[in-house]
Each structure stands twice: as structure tokens, then as C-alpha cells.
N, CA, C and O atoms as a MOPAC input file, in Angstrom:
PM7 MOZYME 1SCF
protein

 N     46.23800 1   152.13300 1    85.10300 1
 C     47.02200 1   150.93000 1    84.91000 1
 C     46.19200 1   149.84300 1    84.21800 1
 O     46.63200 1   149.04800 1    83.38800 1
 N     44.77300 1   149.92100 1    84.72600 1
 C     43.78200 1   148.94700 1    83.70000 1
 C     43.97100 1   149.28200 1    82.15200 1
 O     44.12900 1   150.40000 1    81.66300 1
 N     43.90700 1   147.75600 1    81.33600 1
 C     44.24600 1   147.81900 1    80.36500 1
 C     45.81500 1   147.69500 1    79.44400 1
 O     46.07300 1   147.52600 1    78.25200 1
 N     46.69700 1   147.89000 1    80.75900 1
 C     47.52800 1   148.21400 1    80.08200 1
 C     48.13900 1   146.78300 1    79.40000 1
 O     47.48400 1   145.77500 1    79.66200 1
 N     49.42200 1   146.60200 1    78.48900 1
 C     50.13400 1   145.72800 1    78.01900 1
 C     51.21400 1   145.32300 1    78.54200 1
 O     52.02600 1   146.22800 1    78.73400 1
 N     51.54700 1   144.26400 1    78.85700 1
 C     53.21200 1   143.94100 1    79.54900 1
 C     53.50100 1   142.78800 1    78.86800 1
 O     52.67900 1   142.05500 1    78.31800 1
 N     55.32900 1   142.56600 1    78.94400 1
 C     55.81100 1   141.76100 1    77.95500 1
 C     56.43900 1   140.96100 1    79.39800 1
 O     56.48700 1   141.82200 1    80.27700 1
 N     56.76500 1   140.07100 1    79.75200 1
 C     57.94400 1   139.39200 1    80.40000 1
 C     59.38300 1   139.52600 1    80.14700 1
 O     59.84700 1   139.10600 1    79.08700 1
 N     60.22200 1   140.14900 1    81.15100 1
 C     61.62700 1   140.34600 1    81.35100 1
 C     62.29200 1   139.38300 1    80.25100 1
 O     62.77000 1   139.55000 1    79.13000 1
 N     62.08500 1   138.26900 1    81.13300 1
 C     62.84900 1   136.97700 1    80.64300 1
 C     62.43300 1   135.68000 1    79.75100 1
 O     63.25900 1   135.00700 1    79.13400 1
 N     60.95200 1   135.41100 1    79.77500 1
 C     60.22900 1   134.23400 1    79.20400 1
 C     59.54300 1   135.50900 1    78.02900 1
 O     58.57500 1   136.22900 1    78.27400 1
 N     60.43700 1   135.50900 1    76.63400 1
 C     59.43100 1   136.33300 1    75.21500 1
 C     58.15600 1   135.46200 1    75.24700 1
 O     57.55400 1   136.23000 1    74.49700 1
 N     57.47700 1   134.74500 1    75.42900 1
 C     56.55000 1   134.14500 1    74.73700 1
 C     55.13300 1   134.63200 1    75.76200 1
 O     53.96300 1   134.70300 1    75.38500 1
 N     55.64500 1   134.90700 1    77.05700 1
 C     54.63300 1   135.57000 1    78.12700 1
 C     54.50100 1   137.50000 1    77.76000 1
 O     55.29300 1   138.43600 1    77.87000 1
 N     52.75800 1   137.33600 1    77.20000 1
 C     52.26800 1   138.27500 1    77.35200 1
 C     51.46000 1   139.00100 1    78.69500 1
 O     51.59400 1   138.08000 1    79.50100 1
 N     50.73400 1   140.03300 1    79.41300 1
 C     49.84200 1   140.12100 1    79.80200 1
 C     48.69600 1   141.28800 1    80.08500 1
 O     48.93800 1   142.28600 1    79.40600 1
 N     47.78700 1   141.39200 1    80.71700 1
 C     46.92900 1   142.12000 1    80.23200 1
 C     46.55200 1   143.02800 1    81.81800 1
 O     45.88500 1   142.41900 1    82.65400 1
 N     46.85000 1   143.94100 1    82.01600 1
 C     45.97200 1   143.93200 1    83.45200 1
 C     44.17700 1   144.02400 1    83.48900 1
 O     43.28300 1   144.49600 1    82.78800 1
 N     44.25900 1   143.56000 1    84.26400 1
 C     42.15600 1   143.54800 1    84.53600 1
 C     41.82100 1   144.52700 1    85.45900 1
 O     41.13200 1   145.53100 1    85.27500 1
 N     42.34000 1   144.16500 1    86.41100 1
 C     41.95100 1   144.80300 1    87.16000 1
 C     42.96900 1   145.19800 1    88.86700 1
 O     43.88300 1   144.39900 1    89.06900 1
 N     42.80600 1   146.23300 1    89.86200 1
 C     43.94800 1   146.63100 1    90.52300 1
 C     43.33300 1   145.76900 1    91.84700 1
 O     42.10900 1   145.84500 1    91.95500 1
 N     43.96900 1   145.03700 1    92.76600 1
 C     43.60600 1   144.33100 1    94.19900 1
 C     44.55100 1   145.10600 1    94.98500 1
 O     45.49500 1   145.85400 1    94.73000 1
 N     43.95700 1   144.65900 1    96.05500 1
 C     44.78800 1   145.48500 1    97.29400 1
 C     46.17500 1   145.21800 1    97.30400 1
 O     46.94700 1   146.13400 1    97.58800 1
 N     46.67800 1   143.87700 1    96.98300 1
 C     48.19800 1   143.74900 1    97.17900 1
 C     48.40200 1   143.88100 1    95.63900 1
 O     49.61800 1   144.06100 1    95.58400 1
 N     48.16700 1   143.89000 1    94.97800 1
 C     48.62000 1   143.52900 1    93.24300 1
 C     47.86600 1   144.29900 1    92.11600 1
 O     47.31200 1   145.38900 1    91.98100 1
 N     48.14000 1   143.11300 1    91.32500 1
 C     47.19700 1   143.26600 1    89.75600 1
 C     46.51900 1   141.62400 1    89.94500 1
 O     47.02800 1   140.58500 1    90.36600 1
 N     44.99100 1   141.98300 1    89.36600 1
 C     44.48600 1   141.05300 1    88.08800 1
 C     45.00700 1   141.01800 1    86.86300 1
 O     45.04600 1   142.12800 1    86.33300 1
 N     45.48300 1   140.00600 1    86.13000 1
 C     46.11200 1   140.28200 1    84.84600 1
 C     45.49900 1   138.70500 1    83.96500 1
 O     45.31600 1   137.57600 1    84.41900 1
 N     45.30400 1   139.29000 1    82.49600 1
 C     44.80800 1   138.26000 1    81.66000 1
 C     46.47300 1   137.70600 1    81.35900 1
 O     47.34300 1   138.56800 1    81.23400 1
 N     46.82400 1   136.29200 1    81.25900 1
 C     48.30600 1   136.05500 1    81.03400 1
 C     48.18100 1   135.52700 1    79.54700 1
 O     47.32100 1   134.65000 1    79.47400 1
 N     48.63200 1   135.73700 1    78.66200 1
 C     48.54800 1   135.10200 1    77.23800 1
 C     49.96100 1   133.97600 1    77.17800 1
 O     51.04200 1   134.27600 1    77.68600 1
 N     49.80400 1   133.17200 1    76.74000 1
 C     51.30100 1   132.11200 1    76.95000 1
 C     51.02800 1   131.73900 1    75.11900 1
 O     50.01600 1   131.27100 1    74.59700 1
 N     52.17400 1   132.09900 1    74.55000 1
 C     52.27200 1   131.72500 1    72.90400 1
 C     53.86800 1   130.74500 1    72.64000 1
 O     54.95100 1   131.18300 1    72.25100 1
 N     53.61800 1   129.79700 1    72.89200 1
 C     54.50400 1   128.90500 1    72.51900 1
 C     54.56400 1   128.33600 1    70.93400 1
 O     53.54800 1   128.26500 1    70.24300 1
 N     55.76000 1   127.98300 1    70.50900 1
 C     56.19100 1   127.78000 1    69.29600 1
 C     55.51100 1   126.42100 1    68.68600 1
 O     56.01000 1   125.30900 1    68.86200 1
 N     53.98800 1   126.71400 1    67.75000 1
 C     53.38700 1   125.88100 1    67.13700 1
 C     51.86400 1   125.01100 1    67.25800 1
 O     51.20400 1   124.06100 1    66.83700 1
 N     51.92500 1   126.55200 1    68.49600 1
 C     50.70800 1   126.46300 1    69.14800 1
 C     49.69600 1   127.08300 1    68.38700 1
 O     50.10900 1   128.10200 1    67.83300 1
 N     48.84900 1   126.89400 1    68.23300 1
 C     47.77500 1   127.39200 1    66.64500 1
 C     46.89800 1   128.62100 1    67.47300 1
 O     46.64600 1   129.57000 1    66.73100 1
 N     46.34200 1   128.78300 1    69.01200 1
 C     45.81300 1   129.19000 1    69.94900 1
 C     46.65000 1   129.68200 1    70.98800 1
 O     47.40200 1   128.97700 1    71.66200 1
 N     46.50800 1   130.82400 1    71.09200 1
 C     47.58400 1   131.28100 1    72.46600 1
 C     46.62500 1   130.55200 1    73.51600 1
 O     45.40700 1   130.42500 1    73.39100 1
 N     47.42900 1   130.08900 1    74.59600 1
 C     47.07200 1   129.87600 1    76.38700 1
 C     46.70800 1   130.88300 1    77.04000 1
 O     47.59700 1   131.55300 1    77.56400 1
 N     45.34500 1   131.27900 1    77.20000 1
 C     45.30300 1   132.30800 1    77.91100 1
 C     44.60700 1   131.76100 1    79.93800 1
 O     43.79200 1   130.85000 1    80.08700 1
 N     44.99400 1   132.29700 1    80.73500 1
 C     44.67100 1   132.21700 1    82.17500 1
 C     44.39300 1   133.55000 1    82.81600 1
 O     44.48500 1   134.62600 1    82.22600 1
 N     44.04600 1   133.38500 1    84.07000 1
 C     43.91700 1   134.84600 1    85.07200 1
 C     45.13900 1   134.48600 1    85.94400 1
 O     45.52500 1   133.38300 1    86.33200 1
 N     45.65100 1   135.75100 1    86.14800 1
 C     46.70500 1   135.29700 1    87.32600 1
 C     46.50400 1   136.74000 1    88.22000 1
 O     45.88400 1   137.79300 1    88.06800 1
 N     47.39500 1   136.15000 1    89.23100 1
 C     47.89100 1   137.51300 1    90.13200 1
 C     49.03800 1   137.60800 1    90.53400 1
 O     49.79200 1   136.74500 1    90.98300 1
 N     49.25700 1   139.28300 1    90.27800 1
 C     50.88400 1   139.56100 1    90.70000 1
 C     50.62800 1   140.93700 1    91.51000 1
 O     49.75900 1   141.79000 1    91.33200 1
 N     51.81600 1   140.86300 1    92.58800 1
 C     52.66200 1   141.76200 1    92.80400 1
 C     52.55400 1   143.12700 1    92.57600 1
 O     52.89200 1   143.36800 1    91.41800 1
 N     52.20300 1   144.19300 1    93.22900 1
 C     52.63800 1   145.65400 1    92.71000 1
 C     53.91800 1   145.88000 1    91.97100 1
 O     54.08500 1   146.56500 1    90.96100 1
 N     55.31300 1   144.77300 1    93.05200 1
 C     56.66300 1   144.77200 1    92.57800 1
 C     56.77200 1   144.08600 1    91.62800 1
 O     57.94900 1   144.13000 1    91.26900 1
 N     56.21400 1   143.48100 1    91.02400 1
 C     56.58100 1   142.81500 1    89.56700 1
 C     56.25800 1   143.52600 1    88.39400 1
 O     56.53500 1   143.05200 1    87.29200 1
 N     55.54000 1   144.92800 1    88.55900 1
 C     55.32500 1   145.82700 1    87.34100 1
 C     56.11200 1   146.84200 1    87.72500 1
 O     55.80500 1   147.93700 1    87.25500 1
 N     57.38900 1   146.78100 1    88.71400 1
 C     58.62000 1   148.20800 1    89.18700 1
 C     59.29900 1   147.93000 1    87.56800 1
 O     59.53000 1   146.94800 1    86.86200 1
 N     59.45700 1   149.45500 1    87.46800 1
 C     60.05700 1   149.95700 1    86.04800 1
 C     61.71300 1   149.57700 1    86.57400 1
 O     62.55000 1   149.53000 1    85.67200 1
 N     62.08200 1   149.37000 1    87.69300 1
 C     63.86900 1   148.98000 1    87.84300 1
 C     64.08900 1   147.25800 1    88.17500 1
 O     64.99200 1   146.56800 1    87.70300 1
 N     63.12800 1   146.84800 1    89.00800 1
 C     63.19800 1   145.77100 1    89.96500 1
 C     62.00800 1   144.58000 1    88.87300 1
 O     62.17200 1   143.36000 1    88.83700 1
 N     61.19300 1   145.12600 1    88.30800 1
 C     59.41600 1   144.25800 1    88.18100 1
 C     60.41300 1   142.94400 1    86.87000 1
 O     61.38100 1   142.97300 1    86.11000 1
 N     59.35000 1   141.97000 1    87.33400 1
 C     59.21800 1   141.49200 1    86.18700 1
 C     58.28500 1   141.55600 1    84.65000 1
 O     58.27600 1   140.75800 1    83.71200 1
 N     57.81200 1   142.37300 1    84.77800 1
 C     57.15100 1   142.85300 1    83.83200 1
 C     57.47800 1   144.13200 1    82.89900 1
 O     57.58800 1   145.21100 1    83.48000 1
 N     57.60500 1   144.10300 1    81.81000 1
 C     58.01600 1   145.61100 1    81.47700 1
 C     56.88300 1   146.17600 1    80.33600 1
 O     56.15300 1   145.30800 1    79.85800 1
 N     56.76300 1   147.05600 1    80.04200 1
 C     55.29300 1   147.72000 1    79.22700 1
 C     55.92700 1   147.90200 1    78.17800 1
 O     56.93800 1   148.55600 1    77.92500 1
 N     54.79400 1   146.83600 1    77.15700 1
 C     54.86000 1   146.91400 1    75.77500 1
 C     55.11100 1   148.53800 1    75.01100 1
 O     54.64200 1   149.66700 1    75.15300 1
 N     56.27100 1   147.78300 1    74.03000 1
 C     56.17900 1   149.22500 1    73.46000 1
 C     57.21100 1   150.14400 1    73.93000 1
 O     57.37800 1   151.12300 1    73.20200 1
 N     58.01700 1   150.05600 1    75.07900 1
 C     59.35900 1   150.67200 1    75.46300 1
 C     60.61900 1   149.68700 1    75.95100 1
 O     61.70300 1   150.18000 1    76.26200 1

């Protein structure tokens, strides 16, 4: 799962990155690209195992 790419369900402009796996979740690099921003926003966040579910997640993997 490290490494992989995810797009946001609902907000297009949220990218993210996973880092790394924690006991309840993901580490994930978050990229935020808003309209006219010269530099994407990048942060660390943490999510959820259930926010990367292929039916339920908010996250879905780049590329499908």
C-alpha cells in the first residue's frame, strides 16, 4: 500500500500519497492544488483504514 496514489471522492483538487501504514490507518503525504496556486500545499495527515474502502473510502486510487 506504501507509495501508492489516491485522488479524493469529492474535493478534485485533493491529491495523496501514502507514507507509511499505523496501527489504526495510513500516513499519507496530502498535496492540495487549488486554482492559481503556482506551488501545490503539501502536509502529513492521517486517515482511516475506512477511508481507502474500494465501496465506502473516501479515497479512490489513481488511475481507475
Amino acid at each position: 500500500m506504501e507509495g501508492k496514489k489516491f485522488k479524493h471522492k469529492y474535493l478534485p483538487y485533493l491529491t495523496c500519497v501514502v507514507v507509511a501504514a499505523t496501527r489504526k490507518g495510513y500516513k499519507v503525504l496530502e498535496t492540495q492544488v487549488l486554482g492559481g496556486r503556482r506551488k501545490p500545499k503539501t502536509k502529513t495527515a492521517y486517515y482511516y483504514d475506512i477511508d481507502f474502502d474500494k465501496e465506502r473510502g473516501l479515497w479512490q486510487e489513481e488511475g481507475k
